[in-house]
C-alpha positions in Angstrom: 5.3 3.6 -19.8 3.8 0.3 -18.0 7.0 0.2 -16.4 6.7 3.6 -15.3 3.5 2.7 -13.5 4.6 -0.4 -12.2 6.7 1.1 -9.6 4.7 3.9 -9.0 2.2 1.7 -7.8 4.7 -0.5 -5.9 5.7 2.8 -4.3 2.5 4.0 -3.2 2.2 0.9 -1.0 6.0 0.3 0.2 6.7 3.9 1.4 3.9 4.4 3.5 4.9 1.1 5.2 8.0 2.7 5.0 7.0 6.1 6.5 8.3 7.6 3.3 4.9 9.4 3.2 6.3 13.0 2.6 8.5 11.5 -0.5 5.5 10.1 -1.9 3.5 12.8 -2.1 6.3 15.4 -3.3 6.6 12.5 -6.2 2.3 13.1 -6.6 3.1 16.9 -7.1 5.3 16.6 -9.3 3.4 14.2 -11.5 0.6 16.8 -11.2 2.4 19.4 -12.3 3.6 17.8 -15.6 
């Protein structure tokens, strides 16, 4: 589960730099969803 977060949180800040920024937040809806 930490593990889990981990990269979460490593992806919140690399795929913005990344302009990733519509993956990101169809990973958010999903977490919000389950």
């Amino acid at each position: 589960m930490e593990r889990m977060i981990q990269n979460t949180t490593a992806k919140f800040f690399l795929i913005p730099m990344m302009g990733e920024e519509t993956f990101l937040l169809q990973n958010l809806m999903k977490w919000m969803d389950i």
